[in-house]
C-alpha positions as CSV (number, residue, x, y, z in Angstrom):
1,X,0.0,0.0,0.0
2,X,1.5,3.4,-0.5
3,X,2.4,6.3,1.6
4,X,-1.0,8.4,0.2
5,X,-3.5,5.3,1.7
6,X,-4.9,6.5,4.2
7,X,-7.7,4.7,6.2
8,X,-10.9,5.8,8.1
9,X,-11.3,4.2,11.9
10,X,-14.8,3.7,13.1
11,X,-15.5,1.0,16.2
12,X,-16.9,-2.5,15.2
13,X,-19.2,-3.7,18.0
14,X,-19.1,-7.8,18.1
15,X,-20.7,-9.0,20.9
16,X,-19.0,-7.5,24.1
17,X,-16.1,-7.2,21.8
18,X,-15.1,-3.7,20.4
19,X,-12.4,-3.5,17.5
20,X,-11.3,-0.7,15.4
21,X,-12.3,-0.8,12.1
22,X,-10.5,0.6,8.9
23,X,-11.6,1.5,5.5
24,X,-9.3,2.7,2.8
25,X,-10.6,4.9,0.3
26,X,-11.9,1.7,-2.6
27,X,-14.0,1.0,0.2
28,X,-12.2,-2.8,1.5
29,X,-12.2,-2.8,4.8
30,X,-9.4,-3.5,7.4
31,X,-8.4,-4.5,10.9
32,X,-5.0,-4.2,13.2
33,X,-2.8,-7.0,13.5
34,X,-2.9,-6.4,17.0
35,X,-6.6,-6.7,17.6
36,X,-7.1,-9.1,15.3
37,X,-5.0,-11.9,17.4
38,X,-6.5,-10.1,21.0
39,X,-9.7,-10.9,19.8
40,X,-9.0,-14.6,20.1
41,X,-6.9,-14.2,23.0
42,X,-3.3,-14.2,21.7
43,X,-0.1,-11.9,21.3
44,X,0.5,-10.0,18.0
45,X,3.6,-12.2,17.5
46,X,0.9,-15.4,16.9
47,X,-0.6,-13.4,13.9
48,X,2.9,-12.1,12.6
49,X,3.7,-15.8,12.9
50,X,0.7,-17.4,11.3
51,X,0.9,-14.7,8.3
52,X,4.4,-16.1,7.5
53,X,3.2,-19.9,7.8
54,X,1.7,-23.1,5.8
55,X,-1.7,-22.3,7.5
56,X,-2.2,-19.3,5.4
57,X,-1.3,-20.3,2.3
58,X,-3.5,-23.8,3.0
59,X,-6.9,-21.6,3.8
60,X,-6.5,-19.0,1.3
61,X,-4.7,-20.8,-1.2
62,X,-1.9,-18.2,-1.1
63,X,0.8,-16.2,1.0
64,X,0.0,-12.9,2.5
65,X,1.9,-9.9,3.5
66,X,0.4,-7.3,5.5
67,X,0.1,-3.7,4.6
68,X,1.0,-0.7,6.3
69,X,-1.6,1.7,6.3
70,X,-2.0,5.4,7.3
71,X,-5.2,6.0,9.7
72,X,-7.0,9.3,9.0
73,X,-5.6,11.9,12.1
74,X,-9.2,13.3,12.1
75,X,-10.0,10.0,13.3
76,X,-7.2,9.7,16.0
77,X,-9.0,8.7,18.8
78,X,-6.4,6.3,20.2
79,X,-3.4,4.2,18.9
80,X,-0.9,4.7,15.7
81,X,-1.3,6.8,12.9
82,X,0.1,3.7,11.2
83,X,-0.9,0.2,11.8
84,X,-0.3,-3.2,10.0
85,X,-3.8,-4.0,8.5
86,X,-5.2,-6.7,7.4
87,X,-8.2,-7.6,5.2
88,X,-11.0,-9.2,6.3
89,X,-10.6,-12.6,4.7
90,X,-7.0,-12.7,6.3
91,X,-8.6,-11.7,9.6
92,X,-11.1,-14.8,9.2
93,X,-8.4,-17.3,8.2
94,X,-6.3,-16.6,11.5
95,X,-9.2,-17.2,13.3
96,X,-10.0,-20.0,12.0
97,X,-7.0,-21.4,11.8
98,X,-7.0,-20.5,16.2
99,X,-10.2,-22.7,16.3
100,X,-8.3,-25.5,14.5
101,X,-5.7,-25.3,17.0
102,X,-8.1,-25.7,19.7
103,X,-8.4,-22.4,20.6
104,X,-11.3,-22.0,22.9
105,X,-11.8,-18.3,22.5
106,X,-11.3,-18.2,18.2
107,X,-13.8,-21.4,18.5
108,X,-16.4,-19.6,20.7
109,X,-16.3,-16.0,18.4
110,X,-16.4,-18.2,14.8
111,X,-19.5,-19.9,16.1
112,X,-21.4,-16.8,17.5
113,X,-20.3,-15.1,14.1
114,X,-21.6,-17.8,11.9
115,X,-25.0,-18.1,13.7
116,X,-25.4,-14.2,13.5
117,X,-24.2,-14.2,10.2
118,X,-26.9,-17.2,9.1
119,X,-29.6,-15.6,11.6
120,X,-29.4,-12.2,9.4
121,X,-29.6,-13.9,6.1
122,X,-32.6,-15.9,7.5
123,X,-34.3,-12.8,8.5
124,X,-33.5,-11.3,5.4
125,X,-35.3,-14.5,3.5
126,X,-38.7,-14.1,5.9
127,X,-39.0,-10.6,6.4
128,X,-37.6,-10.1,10.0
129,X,-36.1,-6.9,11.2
130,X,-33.9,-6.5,13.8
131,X,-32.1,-3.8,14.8
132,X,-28.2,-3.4,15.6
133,X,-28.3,-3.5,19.2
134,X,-30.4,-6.5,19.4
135,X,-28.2,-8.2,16.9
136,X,-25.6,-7.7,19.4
137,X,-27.6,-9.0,22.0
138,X,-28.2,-12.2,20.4
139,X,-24.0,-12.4,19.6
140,X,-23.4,-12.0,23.4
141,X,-26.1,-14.7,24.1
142,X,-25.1,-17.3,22.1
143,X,-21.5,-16.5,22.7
144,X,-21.9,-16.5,27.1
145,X,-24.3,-20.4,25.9
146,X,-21.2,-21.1,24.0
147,X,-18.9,-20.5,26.7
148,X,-20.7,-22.7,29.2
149,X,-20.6,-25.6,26.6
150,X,-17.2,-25.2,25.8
151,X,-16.4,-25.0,29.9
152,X,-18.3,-28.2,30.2
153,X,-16.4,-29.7,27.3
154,X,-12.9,-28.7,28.4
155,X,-14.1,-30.2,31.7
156,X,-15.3,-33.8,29.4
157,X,-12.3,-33.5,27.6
158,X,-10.0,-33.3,30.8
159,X,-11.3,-36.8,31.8
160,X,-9.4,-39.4,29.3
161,X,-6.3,-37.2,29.3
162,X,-6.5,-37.6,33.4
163,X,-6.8,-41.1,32.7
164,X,-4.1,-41.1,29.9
165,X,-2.1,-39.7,32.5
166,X,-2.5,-42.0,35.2
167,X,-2.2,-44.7,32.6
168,X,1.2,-43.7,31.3
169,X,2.3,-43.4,35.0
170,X,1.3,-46.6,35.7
171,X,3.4,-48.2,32.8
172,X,6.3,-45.7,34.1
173,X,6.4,-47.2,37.7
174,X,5.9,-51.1,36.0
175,X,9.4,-50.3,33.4
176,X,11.3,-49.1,36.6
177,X,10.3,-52.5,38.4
178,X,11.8,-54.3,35.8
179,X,8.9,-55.1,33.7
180,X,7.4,-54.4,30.5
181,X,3.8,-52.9,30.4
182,X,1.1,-54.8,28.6
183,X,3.3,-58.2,28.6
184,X,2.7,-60.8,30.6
185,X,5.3,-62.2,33.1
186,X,7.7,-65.3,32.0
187,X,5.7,-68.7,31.9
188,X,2.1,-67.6,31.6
């Protein structure tokens, strides 16, 4: 992007989440580095990594470097005049590719996003108007249902690797005895 881009913040309102927003002047829109990893709970360095990686270039089918952009001063609420943006489809592909890598948080906002997303276009197909706010309402639902699941999940999930665990232990304690897990002793 050139020195003469500059972009136009507004605030983005997902849920209980609030990210800044950028659009350059052909109208694409764009979001920080920075807040696009926060959102899902992670350092900048994860998305600086994961832009640079096989995991990329596997959901979008190609490489990406980001873009420096120049944010409007009129707009200068907080933060740089310069931030490392990101489109949208990149922004979606890290998170994504958080939820594959059992990321609670990423797998908890790509759910509530996709059932706001399919709730609008199936209000859209039977006539149903809603307005922003309760919109966000329903995001912040479904995302607080979401967390409970995935608490009680994590909690599910803990079980077998306790029992893995315990398991692997076990097999530890028989090898420094002298034995070999899983074998029976000599003459049986």
């Amino acid at each position: 992007m050139t020195d003469s881009t500059k972009a136009t913040r507004a605030s983005i309102q997902i849920g209980d989440l609030t990210v800044d927003g950028f659009m350059l002047p052909d109208g694409s829109y764009r979001m920080s580095q920075t807040q696009t990893a926060e959102a899902v709970g992670k350092d900048e360095s994860n998305a600086r990594k994961f832009l640079g990686s096989k995991g990329i270039k596997t959901l979008l089918s190609k490489g990406y470097t980001p873009g420096s952009i120049e944010v409007d001063p009129n707009d200068q609420i907080r933060g740089q005049t310069r931030i490392n943006a990101l489109p949208l489809d990149v922004v979606s592909a890290f998170w994504v590719w958080e939820l594959s890598r059992k990321n609670k948080q990423a797998l908890a906002l790509v759910m509530a996003m996709t059932i706001e997303t399919l709730t609008r276009r199936f209000d859209v197909a039977f006539g149903v108007s809603r307005s922003e706010s309760e919109y966000n309402q329903l995001l912040r639902d479904q995302n607080a249902a979401l967390q409970a699941t995935l608490e009680d999940l994590a909690d599910a999930y803990a079980e077998p690797d306790i029992l893995r665990e315990h398991v692997s232990s076990l097999e530890q304690q028989i090898r420094e005895m002298g034995g070999e897990p899983w074998q029976l002793p000599e003459g049986e």
